[in-house]
C-alpha positions as CSV (number, residue, x, y, z in Angstrom):
1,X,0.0,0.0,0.0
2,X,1.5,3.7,-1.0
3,X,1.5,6.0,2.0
4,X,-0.9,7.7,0.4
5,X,-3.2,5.7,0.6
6,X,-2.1,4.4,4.1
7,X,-4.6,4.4,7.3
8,X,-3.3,6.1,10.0
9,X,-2.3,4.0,12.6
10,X,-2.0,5.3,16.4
11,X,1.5,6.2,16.2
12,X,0.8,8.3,13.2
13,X,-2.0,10.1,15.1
14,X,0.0,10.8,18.1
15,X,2.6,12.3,16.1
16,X,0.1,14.3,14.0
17,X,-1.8,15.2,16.9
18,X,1.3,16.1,18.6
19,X,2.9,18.1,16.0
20,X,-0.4,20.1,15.6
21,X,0.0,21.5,19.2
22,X,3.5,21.6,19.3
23,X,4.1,23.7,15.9
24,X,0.9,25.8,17.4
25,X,2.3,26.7,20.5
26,X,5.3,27.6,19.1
27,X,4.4,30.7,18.8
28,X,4.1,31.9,22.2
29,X,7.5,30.2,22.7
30,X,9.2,32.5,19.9
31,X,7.9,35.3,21.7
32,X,9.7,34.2,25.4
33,X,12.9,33.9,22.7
34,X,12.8,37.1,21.6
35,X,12.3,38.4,24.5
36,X,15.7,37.2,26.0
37,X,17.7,36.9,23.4
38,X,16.0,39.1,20.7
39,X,15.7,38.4,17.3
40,X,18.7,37.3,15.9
41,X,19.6,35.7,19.0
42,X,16.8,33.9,19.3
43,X,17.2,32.4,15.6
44,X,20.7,31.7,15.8
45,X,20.4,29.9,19.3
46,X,17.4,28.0,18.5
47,X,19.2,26.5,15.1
48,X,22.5,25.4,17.5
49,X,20.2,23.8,20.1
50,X,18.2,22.0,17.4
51,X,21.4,20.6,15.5
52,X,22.6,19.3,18.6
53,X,19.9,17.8,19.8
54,X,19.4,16.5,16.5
55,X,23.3,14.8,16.8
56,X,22.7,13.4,19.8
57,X,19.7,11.6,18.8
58,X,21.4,10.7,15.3
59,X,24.0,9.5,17.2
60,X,21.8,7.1,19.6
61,X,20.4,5.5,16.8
62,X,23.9,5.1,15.2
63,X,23.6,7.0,12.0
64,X,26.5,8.3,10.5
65,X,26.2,12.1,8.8
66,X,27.9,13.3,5.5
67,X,27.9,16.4,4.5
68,X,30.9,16.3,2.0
69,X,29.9,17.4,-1.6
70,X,26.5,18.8,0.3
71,X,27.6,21.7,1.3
72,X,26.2,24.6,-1.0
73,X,22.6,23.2,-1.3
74,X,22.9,22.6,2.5
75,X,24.2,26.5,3.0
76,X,21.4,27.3,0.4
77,X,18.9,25.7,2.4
78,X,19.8,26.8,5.5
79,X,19.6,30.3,4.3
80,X,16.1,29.8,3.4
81,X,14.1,27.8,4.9
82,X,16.1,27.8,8.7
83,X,17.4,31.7,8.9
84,X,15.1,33.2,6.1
85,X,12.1,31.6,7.7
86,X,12.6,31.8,11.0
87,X,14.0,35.5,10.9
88,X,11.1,36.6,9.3
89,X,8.9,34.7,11.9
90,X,11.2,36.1,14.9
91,X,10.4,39.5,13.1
92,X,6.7,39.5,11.8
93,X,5.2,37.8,14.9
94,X,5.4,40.6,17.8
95,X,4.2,43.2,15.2
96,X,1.2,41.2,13.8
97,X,0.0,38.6,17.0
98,X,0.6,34.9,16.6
99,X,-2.9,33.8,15.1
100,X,-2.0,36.3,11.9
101,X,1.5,34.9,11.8
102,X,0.3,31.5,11.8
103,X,-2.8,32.0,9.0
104,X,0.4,33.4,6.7
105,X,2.4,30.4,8.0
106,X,-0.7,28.5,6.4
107,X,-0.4,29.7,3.1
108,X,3.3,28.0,2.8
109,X,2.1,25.1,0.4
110,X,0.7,27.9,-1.8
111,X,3.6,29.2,-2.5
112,X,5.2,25.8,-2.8
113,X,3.5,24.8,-5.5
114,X,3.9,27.4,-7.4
115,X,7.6,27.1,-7.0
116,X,7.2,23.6,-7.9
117,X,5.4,24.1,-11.3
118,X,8.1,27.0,-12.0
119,X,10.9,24.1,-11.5
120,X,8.8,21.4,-13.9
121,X,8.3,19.7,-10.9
122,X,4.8,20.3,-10.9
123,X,1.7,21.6,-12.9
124,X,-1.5,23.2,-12.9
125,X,-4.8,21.8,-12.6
126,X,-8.2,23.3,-12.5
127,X,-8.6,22.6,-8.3
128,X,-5.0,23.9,-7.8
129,X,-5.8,27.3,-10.2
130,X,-8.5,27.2,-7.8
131,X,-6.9,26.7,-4.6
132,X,-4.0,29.5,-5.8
133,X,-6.5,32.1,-6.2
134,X,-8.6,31.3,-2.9
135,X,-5.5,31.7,-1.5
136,X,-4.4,34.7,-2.9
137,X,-8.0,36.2,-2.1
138,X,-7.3,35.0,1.9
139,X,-4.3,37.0,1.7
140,X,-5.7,40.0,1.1
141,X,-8.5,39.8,3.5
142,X,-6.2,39.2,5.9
143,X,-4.3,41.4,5.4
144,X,-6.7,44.2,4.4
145,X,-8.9,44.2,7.1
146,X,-7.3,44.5,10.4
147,X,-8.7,44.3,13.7
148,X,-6.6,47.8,14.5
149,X,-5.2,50.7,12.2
150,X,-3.1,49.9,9.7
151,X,0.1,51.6,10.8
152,X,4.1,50.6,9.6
153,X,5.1,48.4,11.6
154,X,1.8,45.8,10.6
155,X,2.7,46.2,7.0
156,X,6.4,45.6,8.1
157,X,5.3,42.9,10.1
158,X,3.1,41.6,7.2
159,X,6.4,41.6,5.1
160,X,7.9,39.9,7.4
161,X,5.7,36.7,7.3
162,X,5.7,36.6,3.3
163,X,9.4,36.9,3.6
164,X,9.5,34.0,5.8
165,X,6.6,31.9,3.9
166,X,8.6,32.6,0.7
167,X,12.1,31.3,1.9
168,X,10.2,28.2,3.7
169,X,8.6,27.1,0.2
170,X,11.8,28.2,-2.1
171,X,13.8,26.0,0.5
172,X,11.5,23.2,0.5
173,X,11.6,23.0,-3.4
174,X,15.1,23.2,-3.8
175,X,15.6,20.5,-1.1
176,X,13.9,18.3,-3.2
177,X,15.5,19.3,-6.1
178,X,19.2,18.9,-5.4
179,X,18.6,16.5,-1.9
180,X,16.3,13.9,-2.8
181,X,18.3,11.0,-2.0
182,X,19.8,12.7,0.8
183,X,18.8,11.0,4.3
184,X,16.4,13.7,6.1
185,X,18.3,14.0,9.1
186,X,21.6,15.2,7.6
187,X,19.6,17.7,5.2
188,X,17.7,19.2,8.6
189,X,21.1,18.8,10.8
190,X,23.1,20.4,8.1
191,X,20.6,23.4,7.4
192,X,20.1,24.2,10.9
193,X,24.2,24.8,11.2
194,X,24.2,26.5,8.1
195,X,21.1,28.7,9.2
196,X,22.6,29.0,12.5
197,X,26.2,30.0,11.2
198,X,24.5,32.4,8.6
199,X,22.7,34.5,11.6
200,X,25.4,34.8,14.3
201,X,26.8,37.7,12.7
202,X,24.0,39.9,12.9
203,X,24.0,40.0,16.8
204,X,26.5,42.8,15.9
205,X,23.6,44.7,14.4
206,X,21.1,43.1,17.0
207,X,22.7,42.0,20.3
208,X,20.9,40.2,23.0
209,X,19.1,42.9,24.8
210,X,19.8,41.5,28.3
211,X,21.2,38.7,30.7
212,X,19.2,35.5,30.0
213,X,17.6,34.1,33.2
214,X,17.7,30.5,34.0
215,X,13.7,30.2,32.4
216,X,15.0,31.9,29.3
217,X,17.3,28.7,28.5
218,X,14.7,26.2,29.4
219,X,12.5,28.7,26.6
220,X,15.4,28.3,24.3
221,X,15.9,24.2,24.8
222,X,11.5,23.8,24.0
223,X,12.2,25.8,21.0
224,X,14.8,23.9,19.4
225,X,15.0,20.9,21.2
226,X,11.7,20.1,20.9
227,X,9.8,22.1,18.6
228,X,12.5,22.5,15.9
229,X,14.3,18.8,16.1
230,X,12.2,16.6,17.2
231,X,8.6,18.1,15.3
232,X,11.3,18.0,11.7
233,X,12.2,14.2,13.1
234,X,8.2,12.9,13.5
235,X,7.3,15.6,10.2
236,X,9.5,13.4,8.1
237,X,8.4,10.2,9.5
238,X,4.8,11.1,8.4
239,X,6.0,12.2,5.1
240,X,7.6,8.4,4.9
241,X,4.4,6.6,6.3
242,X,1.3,9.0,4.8
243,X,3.0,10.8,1.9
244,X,3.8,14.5,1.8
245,X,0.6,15.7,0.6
246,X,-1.3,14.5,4.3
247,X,1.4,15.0,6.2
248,X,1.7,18.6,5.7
249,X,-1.7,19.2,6.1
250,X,-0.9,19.4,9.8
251,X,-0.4,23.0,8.9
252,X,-4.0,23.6,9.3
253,X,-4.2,22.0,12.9
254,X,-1.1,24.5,13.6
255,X,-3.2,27.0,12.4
256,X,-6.0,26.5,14.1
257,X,-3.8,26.2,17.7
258,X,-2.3,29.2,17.1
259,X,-5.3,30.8,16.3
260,X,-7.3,29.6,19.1
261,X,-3.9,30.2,21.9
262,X,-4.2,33.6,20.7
263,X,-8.0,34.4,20.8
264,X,-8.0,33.0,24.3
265,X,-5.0,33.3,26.2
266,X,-3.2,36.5,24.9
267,X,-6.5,38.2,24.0
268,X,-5.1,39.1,20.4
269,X,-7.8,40.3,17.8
270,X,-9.0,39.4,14.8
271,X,-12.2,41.1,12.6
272,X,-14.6,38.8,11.1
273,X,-13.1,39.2,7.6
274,X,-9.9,37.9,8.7
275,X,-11.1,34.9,10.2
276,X,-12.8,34.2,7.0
277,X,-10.1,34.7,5.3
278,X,-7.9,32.5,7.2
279,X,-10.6,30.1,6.3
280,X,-10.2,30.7,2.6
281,X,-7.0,30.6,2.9
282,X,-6.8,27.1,4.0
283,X,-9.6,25.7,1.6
284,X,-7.5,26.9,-1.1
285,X,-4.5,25.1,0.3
286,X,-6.6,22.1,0.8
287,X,-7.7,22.1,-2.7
288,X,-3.6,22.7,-4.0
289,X,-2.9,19.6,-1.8
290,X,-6.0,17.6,-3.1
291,X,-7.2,16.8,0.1
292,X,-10.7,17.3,-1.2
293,X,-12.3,14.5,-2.8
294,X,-10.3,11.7,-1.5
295,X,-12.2,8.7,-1.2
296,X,-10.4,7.9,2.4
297,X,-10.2,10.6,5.1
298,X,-7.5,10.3,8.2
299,X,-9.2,8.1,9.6
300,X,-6.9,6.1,12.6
C-alpha cells in the first residue's frame, strides 16, 4: 500500500496530533525567545540547540552524517528555509500577533506549488488554479482588514511573514530538487548549522538585549529541542508513512492552535473578515494539496 493511501495507525496520530500543538504553540515560545535573546539571538540559538539535539539523537540511533559534496545546497537551504524563515517569523510575529502569523504560515504550500510548477516539478490543474487564487484572495482579507489601524510596523510585520513563507517554500523545493536522495536528518542537521552559522553575525547589528535568566534557557531548549528537532524528526516520518501531501496538512491543525492560543490566552484580535479569510485561505491550500475529494479521510 502507497503512503498515500495508508490508514493512520495510532503512532501516526500521536505524532500528528502532537505536532499540531506543538508547531501551534510555538508561537508563544518565539515570543519568550525574543524576549531574551532578541531576534537574531533567538534564531541563531534556537538553530544550535536543534542541531545538537538533532546529533545526539542521530548518534543514539547510530547514524553516521555526511555532509561532504553537500555543502552549498545545504548552506542554500539553511539560508532559506532555517534563517530566512525563521528570521522573518522572529520578526513579523510581535508586530502582527501569533494567530495572523500562523494564517500566513498556512499559506506556505501555496507558494510551494507554485515554486514547484516554475521548477517542472509540478503543474497546474483546474482545483490547484482554484486553490492559488482562494489563496491569494485569503491574503488579502487578511491582510486588508485589520482588527486595529493599519500603521508601519503591521505592514512591516506583514512583510515579514511573506518573507518568511517565501524562503520556507523556495527551501522546500530546492531541497527536493538537489537532496532527494539525501537522508532527512543530515539535510535538517546540516541546514540548521548552516542557518545558525548564517545569523550569528548579525548580533552585531542586533545583540541580546539582556542577561538570559535560568527560564529563558529552558524557553530556548523547547524551542529547538523540541519544537524544531524533534517536530522536523516525526514531520518526516509522516511524510515516509502517509505521503507528503497528508502530512503537511498538519499545517491547518497548527493554524487552528495558534489561532485559538491567541484568541484566548493572549487576547489578540481578529475582525470577522480575517477569520474568513484564514478560512479561505486554508480551503485553497486544501484544494492545491487535493485533500478534497479523496475517497479515504485520516481516519486512525
Amino acid at each position: 500500500m502507497s503512503p498515500a493511501n495508508a490508514r493512520m495507525g495510532p503512532k501516526d496520530t500521536a505524532s500528528y496530533a502532537f505536532l499540531g500543538i506543538a508547531r501551534g504553540l510555538s508561537f508563544v515560545v518565539i515570543l519568550k525567545n525574543i524576549e531574551a535573546f532578541g531576534p537574531v539571538g533567538a534564531v541563531a540559538f534556537r538553530c544550535f540547540v536543534a542541531a545538537a539535539v538533532l546529533t545526539l539523537i542521530t548518534s543514539v540511533a547510530r547514524h553516521r552524517m555526511a555532509f561532504r559534496g553537500r555543502v552549498f545546497p545545504l548552506a542554500v537551504v539553511g539560508a532559506t528555509t532555517v534563517a530566512g524563515q525563521l528570521l522573518g517569523l522572529t520578526y513579523g510575529t510581535p508586530l502582527i500577533g501569533t494567530a495572523m502569523a500562523a494564517i500566513f504560515v498556512a499559506a506556505i504550500p501555496l507558494y510551494s506549488m507554485v515554486m514547484a510548477v516554475m521548477a517542472g516539478m509540478d503543474h497546474f490543474t483546474r482545483p490547484r488554479l482554484i486553490g492559488l487564487f482562494l489563496g491569494i484572495v485569503g491574503v488579502t482579507m487578511l491582510v486588508g482588514f485589520p482588527a486595529a489601524p493599519v500603521t508601519p510596523d503591521f505592514v512591516l510585520g506583514c512583510l515579514a511573514m511573506v518573507f518568511s513563507t517565501l524562503c520556507a517554500a523556495f527551501g522546500s523545493v530546492y531541497a527536493n530538487v538537489k537532496l532527494r536522495n539525501v537522508p532527512s536528518a543530515d539535510i535538517t542537521v546540516g541546514a540548521f548549522i548552516a542557518g545558525g552559522v548564517m545569523t550569528l553575525p548579525f548580533l552585531a547589528l542586533d545583540p541580546v538585549p539582556r542577561a538570559p535568566l535560568p527560564m529563558d534557557f529552558v524557553y530556548l531548549l523547547i524551542s529547538g529541542g523540541v519544537m524544531s528537532a524533534i517536530t522536523y524528526l516525526l514531520y518526516f516520518r509522516l511524510v515516509a508513512t502517509l505521503g507528503a501531501t497528508r502530512a503537511i496538512s498538519v499545517e491547518f491543525v497548527v493554524t487552528l492552535v495558534a489561532v485559538l492560543f491567541g484568541a484566548l490566552v493572549l487576547d489578540e484580535k481578529l475582525t470577522a473578515l480575517q477569520i474568513a479569510g484564514g478560512l479561505v485561505i486554508m480551503a485553497g491550500c486544501a484544494l492545491v494539496l487535493g485533500l478534497f475529494g479523496r475517497r479515504r479521510g485520516l481516519t486512525s
